[in-house]
PDB file of the backbone (N, CA, C, O) and the ligand in Angstrom, with CONECT records:
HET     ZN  A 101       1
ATOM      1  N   UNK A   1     -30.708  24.727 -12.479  1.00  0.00           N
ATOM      2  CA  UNK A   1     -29.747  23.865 -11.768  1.00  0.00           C
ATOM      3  C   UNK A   1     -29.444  22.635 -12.614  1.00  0.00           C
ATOM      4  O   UNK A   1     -30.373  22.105 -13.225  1.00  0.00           O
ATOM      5  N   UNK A   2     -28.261  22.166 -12.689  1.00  0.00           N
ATOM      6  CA  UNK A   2     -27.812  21.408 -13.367  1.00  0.00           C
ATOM      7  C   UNK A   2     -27.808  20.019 -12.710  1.00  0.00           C
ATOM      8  O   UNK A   2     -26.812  19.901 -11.996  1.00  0.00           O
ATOM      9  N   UNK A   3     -28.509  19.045 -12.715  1.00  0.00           N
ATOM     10  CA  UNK A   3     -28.752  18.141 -11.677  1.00  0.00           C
ATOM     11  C   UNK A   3     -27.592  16.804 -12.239  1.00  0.00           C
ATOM     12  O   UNK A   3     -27.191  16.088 -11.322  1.00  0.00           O
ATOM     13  N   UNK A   4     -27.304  16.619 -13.018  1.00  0.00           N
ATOM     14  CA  UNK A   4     -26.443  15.643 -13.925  1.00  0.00           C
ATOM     15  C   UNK A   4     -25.137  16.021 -12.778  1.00  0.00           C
ATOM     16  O   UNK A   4     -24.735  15.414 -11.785  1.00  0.00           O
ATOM     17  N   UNK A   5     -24.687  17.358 -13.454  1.00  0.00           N
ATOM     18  CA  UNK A   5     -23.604  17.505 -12.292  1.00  0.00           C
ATOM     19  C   UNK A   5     -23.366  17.671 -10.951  1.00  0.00           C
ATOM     20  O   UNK A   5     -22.502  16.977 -10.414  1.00  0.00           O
ATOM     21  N   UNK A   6     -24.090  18.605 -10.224  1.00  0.00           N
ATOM     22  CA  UNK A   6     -24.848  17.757  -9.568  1.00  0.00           C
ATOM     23  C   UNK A   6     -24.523  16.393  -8.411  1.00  0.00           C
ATOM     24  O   UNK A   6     -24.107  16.281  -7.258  1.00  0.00           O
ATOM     25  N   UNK A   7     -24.976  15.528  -9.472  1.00  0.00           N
ATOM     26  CA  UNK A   7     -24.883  13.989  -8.898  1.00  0.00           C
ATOM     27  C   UNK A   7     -23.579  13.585  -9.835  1.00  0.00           C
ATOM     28  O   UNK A   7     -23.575  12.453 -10.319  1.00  0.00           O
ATOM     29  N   UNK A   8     -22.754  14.252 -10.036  1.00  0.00           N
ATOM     30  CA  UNK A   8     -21.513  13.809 -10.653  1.00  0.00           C
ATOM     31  C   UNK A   8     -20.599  13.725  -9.202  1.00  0.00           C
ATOM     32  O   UNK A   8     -20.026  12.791  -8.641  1.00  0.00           O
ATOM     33  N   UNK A   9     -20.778  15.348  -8.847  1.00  0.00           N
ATOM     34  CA  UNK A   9     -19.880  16.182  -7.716  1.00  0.00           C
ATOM     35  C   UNK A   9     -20.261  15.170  -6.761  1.00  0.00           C
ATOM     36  O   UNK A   9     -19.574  14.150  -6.693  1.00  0.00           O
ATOM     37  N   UNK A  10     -21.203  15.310  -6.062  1.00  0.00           N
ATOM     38  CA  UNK A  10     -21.701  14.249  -5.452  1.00  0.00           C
ATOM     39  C   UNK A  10     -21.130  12.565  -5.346  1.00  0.00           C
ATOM     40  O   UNK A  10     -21.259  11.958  -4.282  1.00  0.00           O
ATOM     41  N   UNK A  11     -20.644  12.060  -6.280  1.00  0.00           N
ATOM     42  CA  UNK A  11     -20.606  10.706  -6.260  1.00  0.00           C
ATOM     43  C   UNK A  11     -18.873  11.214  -6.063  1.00  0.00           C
ATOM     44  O   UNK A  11     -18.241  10.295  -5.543  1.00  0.00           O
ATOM     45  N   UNK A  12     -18.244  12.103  -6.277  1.00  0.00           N
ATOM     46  CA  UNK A  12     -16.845  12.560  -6.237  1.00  0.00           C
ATOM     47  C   UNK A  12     -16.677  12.283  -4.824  1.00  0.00           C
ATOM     48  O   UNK A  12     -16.117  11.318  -4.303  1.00  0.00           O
ATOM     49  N   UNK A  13     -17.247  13.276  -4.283  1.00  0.00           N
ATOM     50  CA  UNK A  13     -17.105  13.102  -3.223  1.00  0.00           C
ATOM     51  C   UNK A  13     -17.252  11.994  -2.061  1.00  0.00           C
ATOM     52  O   UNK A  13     -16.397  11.722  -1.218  1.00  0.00           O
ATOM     53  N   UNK A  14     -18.522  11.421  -2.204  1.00  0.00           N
ATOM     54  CA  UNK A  14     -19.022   9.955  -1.593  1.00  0.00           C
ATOM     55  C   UNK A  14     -17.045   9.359  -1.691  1.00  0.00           C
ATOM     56  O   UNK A  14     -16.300   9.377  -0.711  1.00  0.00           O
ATOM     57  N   UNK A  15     -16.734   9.016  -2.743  1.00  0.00           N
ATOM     58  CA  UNK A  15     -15.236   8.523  -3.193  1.00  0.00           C
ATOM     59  C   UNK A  15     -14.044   9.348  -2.189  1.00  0.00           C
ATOM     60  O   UNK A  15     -13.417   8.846  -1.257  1.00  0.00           O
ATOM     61  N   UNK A  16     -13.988  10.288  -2.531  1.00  0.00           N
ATOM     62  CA  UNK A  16     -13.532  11.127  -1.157  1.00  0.00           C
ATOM     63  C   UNK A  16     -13.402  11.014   0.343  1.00  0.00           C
ATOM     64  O   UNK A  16     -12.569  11.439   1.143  1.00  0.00           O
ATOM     65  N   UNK A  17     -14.373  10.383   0.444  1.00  0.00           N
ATOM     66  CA  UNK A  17     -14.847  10.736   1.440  1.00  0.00           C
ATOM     67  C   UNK A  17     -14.326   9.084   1.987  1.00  0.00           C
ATOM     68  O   UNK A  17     -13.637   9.085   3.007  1.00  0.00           O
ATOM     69  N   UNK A  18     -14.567   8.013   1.486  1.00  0.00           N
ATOM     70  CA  UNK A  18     -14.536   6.658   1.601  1.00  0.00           C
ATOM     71  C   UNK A  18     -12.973   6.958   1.911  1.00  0.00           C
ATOM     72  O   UNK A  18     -12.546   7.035   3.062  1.00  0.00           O
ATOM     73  N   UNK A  19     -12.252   7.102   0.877  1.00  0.00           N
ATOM     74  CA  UNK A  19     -10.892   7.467   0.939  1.00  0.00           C
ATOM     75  C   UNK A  19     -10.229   7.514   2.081  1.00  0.00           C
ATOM     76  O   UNK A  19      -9.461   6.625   2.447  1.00  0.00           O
ATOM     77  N   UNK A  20     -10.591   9.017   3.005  1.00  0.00           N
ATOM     78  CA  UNK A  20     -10.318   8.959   3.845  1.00  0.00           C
ATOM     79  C   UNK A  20     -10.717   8.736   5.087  1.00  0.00           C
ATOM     80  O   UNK A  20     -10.172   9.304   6.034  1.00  0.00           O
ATOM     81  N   UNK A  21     -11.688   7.906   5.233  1.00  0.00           N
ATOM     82  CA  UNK A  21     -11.988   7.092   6.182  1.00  0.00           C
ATOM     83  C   UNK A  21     -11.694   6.173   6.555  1.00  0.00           C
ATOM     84  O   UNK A  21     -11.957   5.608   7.616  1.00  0.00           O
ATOM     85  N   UNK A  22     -10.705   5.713   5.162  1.00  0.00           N
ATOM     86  CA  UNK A  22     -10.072   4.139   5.572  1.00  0.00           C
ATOM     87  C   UNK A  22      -8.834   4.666   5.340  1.00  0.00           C
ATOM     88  O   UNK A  22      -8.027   3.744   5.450  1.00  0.00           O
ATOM     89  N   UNK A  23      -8.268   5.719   5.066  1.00  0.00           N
ATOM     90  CA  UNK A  23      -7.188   6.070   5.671  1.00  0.00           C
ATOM     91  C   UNK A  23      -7.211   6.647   7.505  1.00  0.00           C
ATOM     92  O   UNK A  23      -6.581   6.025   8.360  1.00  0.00           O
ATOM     93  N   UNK A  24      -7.836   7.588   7.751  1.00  0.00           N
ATOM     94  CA  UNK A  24      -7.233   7.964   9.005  1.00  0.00           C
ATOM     95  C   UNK A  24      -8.372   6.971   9.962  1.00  0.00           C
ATOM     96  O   UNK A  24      -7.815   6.726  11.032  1.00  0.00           O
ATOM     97  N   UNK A  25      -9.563   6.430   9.919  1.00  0.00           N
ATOM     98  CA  UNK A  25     -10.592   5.331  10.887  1.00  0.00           C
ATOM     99  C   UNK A  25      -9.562   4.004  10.789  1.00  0.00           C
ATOM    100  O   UNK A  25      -9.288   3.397  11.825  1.00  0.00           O
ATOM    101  N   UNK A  26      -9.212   3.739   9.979  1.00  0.00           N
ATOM    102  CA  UNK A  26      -8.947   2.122   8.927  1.00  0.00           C
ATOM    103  C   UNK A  26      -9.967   1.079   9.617  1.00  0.00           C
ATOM    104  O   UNK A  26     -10.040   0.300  10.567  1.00  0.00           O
ATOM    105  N   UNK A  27     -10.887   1.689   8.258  1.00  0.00           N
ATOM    106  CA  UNK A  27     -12.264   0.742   7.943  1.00  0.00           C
ATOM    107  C   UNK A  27     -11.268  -0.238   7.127  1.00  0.00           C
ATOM    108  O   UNK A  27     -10.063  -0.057   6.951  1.00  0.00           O
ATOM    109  N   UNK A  28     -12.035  -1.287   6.684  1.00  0.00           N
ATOM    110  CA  UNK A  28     -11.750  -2.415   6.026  1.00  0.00           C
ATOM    111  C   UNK A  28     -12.405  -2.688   4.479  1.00  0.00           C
ATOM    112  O   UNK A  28     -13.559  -3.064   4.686  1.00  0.00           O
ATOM    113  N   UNK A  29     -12.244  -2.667   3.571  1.00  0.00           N
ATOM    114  CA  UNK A  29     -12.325  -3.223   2.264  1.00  0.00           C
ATOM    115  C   UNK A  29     -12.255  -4.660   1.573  1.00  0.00           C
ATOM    116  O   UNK A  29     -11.279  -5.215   1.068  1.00  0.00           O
ATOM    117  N   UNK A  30     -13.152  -4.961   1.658  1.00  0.00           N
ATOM    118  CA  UNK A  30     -13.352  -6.372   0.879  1.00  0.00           C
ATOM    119  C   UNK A  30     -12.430  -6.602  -0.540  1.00  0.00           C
ATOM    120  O   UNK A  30     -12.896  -6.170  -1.594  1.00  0.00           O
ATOM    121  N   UNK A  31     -11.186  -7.254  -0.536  1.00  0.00           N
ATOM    122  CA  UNK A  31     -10.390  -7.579  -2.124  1.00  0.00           C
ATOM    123  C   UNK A  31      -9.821  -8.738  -1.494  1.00  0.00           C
ATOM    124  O   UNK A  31      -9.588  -9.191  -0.373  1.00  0.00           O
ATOM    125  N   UNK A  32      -9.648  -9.140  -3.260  1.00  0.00           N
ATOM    126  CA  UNK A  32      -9.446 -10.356  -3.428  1.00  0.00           C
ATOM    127  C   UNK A  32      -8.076 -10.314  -2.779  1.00  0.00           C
ATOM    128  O   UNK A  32      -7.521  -9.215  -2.773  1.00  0.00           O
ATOM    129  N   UNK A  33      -7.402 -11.419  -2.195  1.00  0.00           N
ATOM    130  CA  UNK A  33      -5.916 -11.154  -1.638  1.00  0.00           C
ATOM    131  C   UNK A  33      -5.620 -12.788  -2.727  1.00  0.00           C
ATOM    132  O   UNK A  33      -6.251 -13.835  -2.873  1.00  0.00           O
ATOM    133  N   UNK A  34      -4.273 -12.204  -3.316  1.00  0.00           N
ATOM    134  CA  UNK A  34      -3.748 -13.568  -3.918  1.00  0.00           C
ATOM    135  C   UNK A  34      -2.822 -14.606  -3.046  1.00  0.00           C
ATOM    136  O   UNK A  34      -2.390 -15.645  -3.546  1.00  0.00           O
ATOM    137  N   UNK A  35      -2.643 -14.335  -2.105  1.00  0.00           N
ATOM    138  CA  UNK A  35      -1.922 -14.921  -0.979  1.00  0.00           C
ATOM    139  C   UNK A  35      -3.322 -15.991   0.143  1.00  0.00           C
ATOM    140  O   UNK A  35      -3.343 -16.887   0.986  1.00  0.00           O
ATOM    141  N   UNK A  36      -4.023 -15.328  -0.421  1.00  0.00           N
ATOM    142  CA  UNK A  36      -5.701 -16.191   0.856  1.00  0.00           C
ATOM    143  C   UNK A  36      -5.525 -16.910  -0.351  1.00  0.00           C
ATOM    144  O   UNK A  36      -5.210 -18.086  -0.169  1.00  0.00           O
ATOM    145  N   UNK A  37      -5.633 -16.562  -1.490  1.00  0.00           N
ATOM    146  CA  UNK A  37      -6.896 -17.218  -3.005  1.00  0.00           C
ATOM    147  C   UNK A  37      -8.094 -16.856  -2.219  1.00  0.00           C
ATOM    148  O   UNK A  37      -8.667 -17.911  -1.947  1.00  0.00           O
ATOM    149  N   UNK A  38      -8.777 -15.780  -1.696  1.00  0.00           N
ATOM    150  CA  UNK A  38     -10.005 -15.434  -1.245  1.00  0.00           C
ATOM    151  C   UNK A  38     -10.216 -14.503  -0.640  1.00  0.00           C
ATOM    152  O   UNK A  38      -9.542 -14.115   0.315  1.00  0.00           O
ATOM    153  N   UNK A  39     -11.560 -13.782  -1.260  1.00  0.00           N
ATOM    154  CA  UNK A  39     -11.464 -12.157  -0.736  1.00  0.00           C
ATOM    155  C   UNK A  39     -11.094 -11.879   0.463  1.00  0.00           C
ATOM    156  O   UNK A  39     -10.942 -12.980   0.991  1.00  0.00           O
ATOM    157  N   UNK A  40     -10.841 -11.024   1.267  1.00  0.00           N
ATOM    158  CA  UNK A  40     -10.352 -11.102   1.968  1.00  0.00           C
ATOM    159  C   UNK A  40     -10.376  -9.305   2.302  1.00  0.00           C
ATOM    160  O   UNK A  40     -10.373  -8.448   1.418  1.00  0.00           O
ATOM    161  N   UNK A  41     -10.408  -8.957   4.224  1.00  0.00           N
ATOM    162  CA  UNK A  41     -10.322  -7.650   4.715  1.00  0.00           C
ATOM    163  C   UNK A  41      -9.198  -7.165   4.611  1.00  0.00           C
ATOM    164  O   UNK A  41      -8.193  -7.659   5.122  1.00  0.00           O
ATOM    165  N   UNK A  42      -9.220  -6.428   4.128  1.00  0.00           N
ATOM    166  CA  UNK A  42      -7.566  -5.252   3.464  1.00  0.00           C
ATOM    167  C   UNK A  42      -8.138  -3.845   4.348  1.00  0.00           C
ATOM    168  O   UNK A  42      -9.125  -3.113   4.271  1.00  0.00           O
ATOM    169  N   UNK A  43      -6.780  -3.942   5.314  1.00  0.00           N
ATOM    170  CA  UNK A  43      -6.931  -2.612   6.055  1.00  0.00           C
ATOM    171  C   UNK A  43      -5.574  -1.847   5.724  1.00  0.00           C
ATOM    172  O   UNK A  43      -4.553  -2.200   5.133  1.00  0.00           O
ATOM    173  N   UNK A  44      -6.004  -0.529   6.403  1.00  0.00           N
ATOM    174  CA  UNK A  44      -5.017   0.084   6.634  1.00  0.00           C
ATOM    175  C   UNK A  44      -4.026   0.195   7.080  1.00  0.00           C
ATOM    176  O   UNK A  44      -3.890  -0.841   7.731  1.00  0.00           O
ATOM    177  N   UNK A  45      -2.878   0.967   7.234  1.00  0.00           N
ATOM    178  CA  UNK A  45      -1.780   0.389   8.209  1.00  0.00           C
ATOM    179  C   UNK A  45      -2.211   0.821   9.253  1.00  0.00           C
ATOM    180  O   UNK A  45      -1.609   0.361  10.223  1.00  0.00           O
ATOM    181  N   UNK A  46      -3.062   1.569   9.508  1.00  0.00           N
ATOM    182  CA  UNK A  46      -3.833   2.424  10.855  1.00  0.00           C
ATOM    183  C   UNK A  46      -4.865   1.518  11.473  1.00  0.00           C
ATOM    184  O   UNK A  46      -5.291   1.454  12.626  1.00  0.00           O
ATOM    185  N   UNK A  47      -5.150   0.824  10.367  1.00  0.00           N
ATOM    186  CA  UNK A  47      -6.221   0.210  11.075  1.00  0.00           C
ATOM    187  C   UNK A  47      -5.259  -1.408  12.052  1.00  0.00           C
ATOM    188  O   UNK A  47      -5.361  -1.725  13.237  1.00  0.00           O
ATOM    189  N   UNK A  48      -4.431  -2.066  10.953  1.00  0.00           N
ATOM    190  CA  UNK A  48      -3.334  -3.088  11.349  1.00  0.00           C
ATOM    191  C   UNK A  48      -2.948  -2.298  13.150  1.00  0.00           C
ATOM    192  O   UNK A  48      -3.167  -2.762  14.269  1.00  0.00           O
ATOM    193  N   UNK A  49      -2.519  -1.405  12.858  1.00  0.00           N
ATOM    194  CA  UNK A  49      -2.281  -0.943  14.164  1.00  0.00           C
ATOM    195  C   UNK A  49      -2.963  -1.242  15.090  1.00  0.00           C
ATOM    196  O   UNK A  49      -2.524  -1.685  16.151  1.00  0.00           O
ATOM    197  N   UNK A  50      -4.415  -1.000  14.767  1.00  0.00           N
ATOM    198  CA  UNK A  50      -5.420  -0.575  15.691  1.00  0.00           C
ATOM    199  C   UNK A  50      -5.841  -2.030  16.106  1.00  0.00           C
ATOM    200  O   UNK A  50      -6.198  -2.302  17.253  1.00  0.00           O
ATOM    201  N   UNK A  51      -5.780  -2.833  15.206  1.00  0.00           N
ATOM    202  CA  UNK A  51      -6.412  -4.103  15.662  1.00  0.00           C
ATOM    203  C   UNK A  51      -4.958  -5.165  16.236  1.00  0.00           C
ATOM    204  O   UNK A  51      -5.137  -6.258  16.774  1.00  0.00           O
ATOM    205  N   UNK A  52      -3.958  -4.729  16.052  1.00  0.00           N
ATOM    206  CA  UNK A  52      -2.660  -5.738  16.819  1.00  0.00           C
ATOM    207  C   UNK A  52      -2.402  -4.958  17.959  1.00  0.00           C
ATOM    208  O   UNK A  52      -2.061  -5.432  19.043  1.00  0.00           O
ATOM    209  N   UNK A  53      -2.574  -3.681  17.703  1.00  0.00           N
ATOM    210  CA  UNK A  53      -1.691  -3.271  19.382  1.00  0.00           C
ATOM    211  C   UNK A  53      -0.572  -2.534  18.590  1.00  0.00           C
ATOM    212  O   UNK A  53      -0.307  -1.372  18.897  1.00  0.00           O
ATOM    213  N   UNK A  54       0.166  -3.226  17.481  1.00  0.00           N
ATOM    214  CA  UNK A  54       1.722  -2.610  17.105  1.00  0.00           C
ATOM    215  C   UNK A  54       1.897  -1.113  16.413  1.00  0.00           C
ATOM    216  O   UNK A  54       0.932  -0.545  15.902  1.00  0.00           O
ATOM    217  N   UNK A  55       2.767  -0.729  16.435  1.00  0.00           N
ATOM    218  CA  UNK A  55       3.275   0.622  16.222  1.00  0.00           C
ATOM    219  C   UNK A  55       3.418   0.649  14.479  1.00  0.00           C
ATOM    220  O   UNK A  55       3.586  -0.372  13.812  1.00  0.00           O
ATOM    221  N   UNK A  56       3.325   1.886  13.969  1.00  0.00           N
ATOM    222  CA  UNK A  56       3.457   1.763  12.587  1.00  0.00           C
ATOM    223  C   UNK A  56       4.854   1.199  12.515  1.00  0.00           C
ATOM    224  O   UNK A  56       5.145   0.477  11.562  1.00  0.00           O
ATOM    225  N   UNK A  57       5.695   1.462  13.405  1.00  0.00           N
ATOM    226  CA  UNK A  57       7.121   0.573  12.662  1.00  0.00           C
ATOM    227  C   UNK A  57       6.692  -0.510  12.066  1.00  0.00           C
ATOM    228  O   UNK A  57       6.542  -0.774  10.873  1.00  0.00           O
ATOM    229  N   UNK A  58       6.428  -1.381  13.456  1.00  0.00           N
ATOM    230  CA  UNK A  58       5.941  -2.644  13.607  1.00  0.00           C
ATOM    231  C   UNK A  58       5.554  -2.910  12.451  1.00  0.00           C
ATOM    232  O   UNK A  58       6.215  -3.747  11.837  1.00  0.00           O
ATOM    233  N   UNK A  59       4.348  -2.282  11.771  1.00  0.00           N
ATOM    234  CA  UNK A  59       3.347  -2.959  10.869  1.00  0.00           C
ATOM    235  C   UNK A  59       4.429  -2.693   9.467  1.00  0.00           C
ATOM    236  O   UNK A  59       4.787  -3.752   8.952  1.00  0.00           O
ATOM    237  N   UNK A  60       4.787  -1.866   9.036  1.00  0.00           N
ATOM    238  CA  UNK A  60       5.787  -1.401   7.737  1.00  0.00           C
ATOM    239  C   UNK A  60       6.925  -2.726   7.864  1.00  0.00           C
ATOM    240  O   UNK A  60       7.258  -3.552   7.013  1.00  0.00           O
ATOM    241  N   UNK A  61       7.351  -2.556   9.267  1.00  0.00           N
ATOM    242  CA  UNK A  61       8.259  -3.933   9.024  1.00  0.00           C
ATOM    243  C   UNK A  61       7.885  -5.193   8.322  1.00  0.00           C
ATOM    244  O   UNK A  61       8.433  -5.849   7.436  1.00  0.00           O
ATOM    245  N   UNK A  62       6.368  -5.374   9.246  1.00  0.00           N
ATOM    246  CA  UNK A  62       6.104  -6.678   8.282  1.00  0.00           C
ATOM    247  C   UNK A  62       5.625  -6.593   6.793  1.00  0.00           C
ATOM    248  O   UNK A  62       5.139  -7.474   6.084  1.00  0.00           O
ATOM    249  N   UNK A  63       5.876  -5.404   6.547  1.00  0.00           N
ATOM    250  CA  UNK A  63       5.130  -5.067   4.913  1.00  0.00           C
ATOM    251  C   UNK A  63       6.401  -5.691   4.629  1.00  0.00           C
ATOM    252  O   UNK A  63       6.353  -6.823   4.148  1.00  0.00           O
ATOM    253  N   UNK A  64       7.871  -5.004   4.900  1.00  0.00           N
ATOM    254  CA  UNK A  64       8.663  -4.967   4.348  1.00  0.00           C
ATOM    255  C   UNK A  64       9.717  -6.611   3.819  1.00  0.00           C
ATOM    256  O   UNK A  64      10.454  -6.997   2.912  1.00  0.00           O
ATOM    257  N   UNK A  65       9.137  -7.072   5.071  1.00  0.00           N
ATOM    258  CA  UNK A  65       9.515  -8.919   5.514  1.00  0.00           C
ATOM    259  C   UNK A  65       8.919  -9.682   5.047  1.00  0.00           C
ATOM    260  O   UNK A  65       9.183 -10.876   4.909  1.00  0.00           O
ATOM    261  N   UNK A  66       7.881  -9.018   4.682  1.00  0.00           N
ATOM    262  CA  UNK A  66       6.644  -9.978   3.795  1.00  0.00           C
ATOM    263  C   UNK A  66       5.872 -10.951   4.840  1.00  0.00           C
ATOM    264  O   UNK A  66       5.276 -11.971   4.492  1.00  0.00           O
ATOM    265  N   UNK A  67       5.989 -10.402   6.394  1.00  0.00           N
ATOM    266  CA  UNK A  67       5.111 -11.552   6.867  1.00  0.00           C
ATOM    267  C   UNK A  67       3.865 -11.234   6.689  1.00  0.00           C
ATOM    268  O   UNK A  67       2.990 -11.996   7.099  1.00  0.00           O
ATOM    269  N   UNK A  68       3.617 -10.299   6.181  1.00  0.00           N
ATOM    270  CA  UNK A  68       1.701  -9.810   6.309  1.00  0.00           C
ATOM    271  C   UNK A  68       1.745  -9.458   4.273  1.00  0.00           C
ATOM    272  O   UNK A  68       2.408  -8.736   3.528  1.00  0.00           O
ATOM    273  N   UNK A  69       0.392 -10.665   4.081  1.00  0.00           N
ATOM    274  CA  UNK A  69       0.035 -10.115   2.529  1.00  0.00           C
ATOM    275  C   UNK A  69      -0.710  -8.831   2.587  1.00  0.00           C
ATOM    276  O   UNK A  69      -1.483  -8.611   3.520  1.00  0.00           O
ATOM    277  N   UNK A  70      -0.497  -7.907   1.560  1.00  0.00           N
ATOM    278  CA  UNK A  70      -0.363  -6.573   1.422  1.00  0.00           C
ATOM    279  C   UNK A  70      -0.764  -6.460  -0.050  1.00  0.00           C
ATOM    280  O   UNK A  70      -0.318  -7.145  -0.971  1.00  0.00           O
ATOM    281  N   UNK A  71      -1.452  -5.724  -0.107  1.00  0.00           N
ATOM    282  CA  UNK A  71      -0.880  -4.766  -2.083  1.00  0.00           C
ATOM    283  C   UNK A  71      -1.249  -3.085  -1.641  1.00  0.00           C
ATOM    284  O   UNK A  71      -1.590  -2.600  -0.562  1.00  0.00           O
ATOM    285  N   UNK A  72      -1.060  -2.595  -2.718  1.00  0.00           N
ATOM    286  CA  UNK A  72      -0.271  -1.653  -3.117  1.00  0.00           C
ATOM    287  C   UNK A  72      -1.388  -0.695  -3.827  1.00  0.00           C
ATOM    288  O   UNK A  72      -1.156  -0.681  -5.036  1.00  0.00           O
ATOM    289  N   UNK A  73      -2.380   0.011  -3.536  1.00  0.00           N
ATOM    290  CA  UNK A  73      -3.463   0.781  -4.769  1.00  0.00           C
ATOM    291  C   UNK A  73      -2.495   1.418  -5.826  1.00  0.00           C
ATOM    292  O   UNK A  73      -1.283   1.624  -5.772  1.00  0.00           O
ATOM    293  N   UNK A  74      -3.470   1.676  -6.856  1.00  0.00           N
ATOM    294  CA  UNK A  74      -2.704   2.676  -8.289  1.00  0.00           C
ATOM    295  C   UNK A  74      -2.093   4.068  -7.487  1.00  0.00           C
ATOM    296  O   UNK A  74      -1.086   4.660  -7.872  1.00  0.00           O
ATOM    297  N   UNK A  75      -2.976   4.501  -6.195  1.00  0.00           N
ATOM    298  CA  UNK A  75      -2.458   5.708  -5.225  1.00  0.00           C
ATOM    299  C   UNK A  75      -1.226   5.530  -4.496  1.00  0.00           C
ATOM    300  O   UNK A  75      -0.919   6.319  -3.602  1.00  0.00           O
ATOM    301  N   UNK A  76      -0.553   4.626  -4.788  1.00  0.00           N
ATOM    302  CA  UNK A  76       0.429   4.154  -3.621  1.00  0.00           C
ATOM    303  C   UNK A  76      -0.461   3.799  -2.274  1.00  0.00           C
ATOM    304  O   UNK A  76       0.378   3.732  -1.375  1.00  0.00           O
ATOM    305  N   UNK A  77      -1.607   3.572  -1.781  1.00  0.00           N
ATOM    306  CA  UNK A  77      -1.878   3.498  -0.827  1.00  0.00           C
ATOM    307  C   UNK A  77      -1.920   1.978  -0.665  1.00  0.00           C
ATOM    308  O   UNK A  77      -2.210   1.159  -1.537  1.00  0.00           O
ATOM    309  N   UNK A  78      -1.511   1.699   0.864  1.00  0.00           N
ATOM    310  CA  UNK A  78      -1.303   1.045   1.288  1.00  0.00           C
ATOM    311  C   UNK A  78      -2.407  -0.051   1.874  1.00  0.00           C
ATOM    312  O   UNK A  78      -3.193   0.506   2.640  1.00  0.00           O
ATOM    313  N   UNK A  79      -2.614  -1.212   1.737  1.00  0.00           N
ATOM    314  CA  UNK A  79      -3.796  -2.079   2.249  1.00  0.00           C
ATOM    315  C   UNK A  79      -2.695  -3.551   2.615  1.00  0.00           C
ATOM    316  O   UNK A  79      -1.725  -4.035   2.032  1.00  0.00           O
ATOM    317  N   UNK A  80      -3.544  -3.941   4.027  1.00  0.00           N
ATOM    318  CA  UNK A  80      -3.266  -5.069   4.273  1.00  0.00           C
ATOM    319  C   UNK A  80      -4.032  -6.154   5.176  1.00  0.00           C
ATOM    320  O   UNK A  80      -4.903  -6.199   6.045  1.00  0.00           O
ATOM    321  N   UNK A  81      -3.172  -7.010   4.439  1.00  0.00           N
ATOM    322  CA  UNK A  81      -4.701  -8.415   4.938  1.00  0.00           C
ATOM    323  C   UNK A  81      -4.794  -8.533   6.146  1.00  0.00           C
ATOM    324  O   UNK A  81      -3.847  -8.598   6.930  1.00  0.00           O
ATOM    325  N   UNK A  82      -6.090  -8.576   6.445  1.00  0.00           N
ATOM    326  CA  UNK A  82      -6.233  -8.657   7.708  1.00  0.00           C
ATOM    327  C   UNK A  82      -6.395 -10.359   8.463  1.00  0.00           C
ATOM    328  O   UNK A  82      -6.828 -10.577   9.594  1.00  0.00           O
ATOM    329  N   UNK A  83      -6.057 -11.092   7.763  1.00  0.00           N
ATOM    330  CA  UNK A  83      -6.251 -12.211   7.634  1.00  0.00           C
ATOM    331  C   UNK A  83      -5.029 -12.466   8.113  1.00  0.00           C
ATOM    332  O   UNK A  83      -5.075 -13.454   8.846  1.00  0.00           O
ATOM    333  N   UNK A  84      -3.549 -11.839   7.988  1.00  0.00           N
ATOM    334  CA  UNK A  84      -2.215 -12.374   7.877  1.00  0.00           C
ATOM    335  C   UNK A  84      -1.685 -11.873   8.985  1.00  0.00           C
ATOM    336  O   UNK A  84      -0.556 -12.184   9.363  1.00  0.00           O
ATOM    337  N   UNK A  85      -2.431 -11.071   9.592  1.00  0.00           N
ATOM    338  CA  UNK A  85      -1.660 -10.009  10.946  1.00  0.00           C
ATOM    339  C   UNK A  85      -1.675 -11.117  11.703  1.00  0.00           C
ATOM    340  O   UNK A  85      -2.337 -12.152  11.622  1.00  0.00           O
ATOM    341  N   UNK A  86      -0.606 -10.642  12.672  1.00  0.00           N
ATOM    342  CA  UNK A  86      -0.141 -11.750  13.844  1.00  0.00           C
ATOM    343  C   UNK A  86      -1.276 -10.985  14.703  1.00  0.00           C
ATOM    344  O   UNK A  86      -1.546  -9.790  14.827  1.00  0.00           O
ATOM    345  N   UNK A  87      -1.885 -12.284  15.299  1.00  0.00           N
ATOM    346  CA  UNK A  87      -2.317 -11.541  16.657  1.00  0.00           C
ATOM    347  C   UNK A  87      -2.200 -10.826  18.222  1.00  0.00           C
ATOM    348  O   UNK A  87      -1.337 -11.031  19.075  1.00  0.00           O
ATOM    349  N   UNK A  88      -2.962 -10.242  18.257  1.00  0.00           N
ATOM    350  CA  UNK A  88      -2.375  -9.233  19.435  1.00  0.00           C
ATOM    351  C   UNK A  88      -1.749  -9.969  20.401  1.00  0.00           C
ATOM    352  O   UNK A  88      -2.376 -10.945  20.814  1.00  0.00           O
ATOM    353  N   UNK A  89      -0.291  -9.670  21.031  1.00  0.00           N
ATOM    354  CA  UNK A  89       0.495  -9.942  21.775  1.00  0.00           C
ATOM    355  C   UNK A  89       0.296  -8.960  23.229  1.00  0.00           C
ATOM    356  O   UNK A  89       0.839  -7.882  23.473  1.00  0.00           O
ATOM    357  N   UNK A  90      -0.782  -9.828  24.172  1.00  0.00           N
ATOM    358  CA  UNK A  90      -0.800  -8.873  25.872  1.00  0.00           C
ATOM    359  C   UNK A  90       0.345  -9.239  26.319  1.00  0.00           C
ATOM    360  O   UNK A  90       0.735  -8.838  27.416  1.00  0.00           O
TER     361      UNK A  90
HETATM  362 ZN    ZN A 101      -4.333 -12.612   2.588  1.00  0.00          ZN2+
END
């Protein structure tokens, strides 16, 4: 058994796996946001959802308006500050 690979496949996956957990859960990720100047929770748009109440329109709009700081992964995937979301409107 090849144990090197192994714990290669292994760490692939762990990555994988993170992936999509903060795509379809939207867990939160610690990055720097240049809009705080300070690290800062970068969620998903699923997760933005989940914690305002609003509809993916909703949240893409404000990507698009720039009221919520945002970037962009090398994946196109989408992260946003969780710092900048308006709060939930009952
Ligand atoms: Zn921010």
């Amino acid at each position: 058994v090849n144990f090197t690979a192994m714990k290669k496949r292994r760490t692939e996956i762990v990555v994988e796996t993170d992936e999509i957990v903060l795509r379809r859960v939207g867990a939160s990720v610690a990055i720097w946001c240049a809009e705080c100047g300070s690290l800062a929770r970068m969620i998903a748009p699923e997760g933005a959802m989940a914690v305002t109440g609003a509809s993916s329109r909703e949240v893409y709009r404000w990507v698009e308006a720039g009221q919520v700081h945002f970037l962009e992964t090398v994946e196109g995937f989408l992260l946003i500050c969780s710092n900048s979301l308006p709060t939930r409107a009952n």
